[in-house]
Backbone as CSV, one residue per row, in Angstrom:
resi,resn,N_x,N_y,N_z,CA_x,CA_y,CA_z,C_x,C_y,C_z
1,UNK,-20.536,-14.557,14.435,-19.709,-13.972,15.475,-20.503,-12.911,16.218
2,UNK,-20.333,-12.877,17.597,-21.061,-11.682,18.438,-19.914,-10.637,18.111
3,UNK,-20.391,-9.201,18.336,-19.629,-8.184,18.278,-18.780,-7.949,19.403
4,UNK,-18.544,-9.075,20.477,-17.565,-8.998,21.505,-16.867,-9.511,20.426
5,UNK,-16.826,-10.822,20.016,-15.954,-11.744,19.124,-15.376,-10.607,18.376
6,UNK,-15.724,-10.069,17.432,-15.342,-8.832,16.620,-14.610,-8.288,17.330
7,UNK,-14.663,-7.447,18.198,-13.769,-6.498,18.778,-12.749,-7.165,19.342
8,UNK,-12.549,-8.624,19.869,-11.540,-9.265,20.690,-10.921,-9.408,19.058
9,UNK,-11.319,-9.634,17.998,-10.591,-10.121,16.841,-9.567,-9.090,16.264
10,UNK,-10.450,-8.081,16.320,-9.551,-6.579,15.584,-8.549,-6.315,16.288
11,UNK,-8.775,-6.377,18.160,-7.477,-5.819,18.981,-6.627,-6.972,19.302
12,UNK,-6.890,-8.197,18.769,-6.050,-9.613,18.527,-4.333,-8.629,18.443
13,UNK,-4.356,-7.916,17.204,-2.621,-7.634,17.421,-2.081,-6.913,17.811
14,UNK,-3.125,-5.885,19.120,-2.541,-5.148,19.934,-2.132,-5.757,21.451
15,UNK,-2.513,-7.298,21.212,-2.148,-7.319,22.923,-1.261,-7.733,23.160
16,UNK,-0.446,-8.012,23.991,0.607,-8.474,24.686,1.333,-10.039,24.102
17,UNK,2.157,-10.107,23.794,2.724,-11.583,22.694,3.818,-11.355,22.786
18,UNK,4.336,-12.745,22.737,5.827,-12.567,21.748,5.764,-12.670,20.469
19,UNK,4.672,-12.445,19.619,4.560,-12.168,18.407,4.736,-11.088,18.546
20,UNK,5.823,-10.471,17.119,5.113,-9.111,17.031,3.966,-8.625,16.557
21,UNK,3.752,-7.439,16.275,2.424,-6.805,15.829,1.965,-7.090,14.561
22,UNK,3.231,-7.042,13.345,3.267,-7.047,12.164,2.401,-8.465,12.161
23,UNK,3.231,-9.534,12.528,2.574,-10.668,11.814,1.217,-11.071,12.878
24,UNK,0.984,-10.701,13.858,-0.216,-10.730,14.470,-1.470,-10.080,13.300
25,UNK,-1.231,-9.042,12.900,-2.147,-8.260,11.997,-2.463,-8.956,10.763
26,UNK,-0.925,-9.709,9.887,-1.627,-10.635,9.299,-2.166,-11.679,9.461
27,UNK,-1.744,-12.352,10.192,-2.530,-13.451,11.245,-3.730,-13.107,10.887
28,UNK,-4.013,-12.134,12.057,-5.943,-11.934,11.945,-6.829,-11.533,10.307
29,UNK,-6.125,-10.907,9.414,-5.848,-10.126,8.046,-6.728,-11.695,7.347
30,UNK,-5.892,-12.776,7.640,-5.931,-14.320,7.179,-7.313,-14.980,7.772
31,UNK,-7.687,-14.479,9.020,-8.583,-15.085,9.783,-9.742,-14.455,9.411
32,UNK,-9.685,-13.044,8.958,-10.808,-11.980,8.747,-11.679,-12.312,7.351
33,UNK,-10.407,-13.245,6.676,-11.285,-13.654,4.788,-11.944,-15.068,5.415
34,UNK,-12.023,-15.370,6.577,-13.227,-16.552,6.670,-14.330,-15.866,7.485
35,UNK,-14.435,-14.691,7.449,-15.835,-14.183,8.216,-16.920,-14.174,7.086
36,UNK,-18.253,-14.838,7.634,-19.376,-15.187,6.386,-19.986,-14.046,5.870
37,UNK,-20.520,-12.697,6.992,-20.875,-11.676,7.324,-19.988,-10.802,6.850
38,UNK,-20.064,-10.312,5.109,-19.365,-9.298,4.488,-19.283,-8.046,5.113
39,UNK,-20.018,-7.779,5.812,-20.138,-6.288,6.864,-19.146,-6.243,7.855
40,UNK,-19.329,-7.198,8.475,-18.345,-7.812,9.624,-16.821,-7.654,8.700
41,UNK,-16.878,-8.217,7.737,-15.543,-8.913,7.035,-14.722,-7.211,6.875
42,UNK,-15.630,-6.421,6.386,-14.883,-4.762,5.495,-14.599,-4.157,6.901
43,UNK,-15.549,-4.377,7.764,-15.300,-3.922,9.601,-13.826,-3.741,10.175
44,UNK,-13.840,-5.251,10.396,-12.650,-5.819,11.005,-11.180,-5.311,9.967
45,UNK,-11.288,-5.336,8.573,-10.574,-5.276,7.494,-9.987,-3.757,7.698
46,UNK,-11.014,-3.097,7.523,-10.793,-1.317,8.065,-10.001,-1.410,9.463
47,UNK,-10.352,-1.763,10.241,-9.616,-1.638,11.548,-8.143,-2.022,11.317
48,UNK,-8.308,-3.198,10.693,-6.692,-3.636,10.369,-5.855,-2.885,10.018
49,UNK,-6.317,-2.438,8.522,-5.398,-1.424,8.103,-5.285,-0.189,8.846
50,UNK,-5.977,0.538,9.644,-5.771,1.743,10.363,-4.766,0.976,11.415
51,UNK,-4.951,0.174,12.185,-3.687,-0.678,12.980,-2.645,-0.655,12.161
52,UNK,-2.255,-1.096,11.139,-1.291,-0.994,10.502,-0.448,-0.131,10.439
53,UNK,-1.720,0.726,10.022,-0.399,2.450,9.387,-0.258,2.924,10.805
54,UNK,-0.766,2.619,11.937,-0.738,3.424,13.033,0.872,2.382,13.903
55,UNK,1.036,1.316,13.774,1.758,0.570,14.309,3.105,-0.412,14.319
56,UNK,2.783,-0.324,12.865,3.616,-0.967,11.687,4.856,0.014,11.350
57,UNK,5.580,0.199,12.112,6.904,0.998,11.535,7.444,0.566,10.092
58,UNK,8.061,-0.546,10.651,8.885,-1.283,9.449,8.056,-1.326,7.991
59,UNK,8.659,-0.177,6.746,7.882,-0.369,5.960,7.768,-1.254,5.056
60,UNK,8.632,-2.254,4.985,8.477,-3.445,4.276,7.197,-4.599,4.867
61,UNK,7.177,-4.302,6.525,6.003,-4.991,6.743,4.756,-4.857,6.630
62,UNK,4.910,-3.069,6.692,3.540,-2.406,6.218,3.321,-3.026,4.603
63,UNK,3.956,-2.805,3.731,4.075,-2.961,2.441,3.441,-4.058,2.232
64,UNK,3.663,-5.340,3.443,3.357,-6.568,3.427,1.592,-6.827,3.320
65,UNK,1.579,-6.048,4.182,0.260,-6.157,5.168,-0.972,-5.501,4.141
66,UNK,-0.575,-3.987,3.579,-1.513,-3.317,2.639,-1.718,-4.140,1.258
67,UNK,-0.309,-5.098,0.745,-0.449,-5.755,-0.203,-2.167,-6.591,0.089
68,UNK,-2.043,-7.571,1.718,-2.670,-8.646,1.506,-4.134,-8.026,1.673
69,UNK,-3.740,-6.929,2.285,-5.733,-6.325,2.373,-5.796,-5.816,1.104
70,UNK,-4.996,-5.287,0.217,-5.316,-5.134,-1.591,-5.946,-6.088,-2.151
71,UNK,-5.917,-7.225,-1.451,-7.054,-8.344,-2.109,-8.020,-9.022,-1.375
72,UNK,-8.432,-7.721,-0.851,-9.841,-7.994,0.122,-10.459,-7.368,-0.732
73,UNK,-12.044,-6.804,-0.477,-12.813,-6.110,-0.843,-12.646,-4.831,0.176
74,UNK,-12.026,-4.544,0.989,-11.723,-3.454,1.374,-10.704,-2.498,0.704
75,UNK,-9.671,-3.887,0.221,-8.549,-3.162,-0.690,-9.119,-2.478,-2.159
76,UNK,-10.078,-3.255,-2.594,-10.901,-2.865,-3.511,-11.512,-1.454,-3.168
77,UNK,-12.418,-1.103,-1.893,-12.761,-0.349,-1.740,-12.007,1.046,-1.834
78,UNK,-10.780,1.044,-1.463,-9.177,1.802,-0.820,-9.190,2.071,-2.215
79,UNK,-8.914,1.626,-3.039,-8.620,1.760,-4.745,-9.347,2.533,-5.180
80,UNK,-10.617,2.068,-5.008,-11.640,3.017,-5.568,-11.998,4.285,-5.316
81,UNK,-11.639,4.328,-3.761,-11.994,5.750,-3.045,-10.649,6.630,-3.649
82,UNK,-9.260,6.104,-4.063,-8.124,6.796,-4.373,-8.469,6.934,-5.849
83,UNK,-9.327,6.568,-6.856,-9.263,6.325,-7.887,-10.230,7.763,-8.071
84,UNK,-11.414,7.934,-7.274,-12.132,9.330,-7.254,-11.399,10.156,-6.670
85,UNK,-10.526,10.145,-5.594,-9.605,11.267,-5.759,-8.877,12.044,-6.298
86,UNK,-8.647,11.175,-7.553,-7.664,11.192,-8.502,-8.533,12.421,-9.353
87,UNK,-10.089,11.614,-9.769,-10.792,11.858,-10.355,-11.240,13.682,-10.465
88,UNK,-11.492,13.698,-8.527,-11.658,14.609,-8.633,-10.529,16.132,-8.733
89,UNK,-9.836,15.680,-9.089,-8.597,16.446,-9.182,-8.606,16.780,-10.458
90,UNK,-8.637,15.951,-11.218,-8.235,16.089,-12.237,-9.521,16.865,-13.275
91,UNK,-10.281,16.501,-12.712,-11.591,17.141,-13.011,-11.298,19.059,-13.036
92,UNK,-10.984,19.175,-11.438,-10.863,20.742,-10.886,-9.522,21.275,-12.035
93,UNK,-8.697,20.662,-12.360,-8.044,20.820,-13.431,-8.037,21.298,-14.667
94,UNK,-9.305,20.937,-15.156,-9.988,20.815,-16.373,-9.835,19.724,-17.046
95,UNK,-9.446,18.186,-16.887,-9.162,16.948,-17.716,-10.047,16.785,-18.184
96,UNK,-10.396,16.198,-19.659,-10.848,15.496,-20.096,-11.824,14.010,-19.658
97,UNK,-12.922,14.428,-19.575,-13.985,12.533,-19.338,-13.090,11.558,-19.494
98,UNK,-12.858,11.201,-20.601,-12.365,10.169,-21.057,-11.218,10.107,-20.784
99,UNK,-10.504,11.084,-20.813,-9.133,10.517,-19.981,-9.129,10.313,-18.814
100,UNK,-10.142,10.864,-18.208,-9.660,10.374,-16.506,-10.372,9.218,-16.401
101,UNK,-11.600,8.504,-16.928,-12.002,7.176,-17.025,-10.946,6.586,-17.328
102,UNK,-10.171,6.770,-18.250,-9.001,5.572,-18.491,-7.873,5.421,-17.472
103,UNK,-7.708,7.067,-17.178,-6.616,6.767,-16.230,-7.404,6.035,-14.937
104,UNK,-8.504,6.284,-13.934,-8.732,5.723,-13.277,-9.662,4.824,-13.206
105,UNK,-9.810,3.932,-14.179,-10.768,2.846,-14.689,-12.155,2.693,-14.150
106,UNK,-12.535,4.309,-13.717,-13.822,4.777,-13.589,-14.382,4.462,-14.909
107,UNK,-15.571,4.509,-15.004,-16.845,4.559,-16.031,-16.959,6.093,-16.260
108,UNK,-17.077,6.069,-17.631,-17.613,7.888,-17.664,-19.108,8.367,-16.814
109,UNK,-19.683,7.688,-17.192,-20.733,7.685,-16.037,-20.533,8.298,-14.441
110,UNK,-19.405,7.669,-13.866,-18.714,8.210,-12.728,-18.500,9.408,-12.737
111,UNK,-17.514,9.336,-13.888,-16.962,10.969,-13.969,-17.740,11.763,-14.167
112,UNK,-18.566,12.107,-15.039,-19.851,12.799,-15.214,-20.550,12.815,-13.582
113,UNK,-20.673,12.180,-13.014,-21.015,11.949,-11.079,-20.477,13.202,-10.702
114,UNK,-19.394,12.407,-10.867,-18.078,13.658,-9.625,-18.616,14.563,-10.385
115,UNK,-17.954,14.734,-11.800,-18.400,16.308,-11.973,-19.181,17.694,-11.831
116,UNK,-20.693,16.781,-11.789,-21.763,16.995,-11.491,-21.905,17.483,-9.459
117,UNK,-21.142,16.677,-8.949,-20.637,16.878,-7.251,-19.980,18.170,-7.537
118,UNK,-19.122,18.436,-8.242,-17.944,19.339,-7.784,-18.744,20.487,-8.635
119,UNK,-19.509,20.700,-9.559,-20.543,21.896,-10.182,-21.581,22.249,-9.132
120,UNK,-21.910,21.227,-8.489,-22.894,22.046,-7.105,-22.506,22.212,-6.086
121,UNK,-21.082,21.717,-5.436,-20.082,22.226,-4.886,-19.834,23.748,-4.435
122,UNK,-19.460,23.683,-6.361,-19.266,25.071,-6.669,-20.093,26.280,-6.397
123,UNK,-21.208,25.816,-6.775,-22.496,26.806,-6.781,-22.931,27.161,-5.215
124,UNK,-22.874,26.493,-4.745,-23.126,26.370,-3.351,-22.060,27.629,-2.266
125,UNK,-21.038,26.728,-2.815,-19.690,27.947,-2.148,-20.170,29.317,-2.337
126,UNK,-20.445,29.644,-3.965,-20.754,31.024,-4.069,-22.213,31.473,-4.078
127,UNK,-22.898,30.711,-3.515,-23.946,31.434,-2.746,-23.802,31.983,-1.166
């Protein structure tokens, strides 16, 4: 696909239809898991969902829509980025490694990451 193609694809469910928006978005949502170009694929995928939450009143359709990108690799991505949020919270907290690996099916390895982020964070601030 050229990156015109791309961009005519993403604003596919903003234009003018007697479809509405909702199912235009999955429409394209459906069309976006046959792009070969995984870059392209998380691209277009991101755009979707920001269309979504930006357009999508009805929250059962939103509900619809975040379900089917939950089983993209973007939805994957969305998980993961909420899963270090979690992380790092719970961290500033004082939690436990191992519990927050379990709760957010991080690797301790991870957590030890963040932690290590949020200790030079720290140090930094108070310099």
């Amino acid at each position: 696909m050229t990156k015109h193609d791309l961009m005519s694809t993403v604003f596919l469910p903003l234009m003018k239809n007697s479809v509405d928006k909702a199912t235009r978005i999955e429409q394209v949502i459906r069309i976006s898991k046959e792009i070969d170009v995984k870059e392209e694929q998380l691209q277009i995928q991101a755009m979707l969902n920001m269309l979504a939450e930006k357009f999508v009143k009805e929250q059962s359709r939103l509900s619809k829509i975040k379900e089917m990108l939950n089983m993209t690799k973007i939805g994957e991505m969305i998980r993961e980025d909420k899963a270090i949020e979690i992380a790092r919270k719970a961290l500033r907290e004082g939690a436990d490694v191992a519990f927050i690996a379990k709760i957010t099916d991080l690797g301790e390895n991870a957590i030890l990451s963040i932690q290590k982020e949020l200790e030079e964070e720290k140090k930094s601030q108070a310099s």
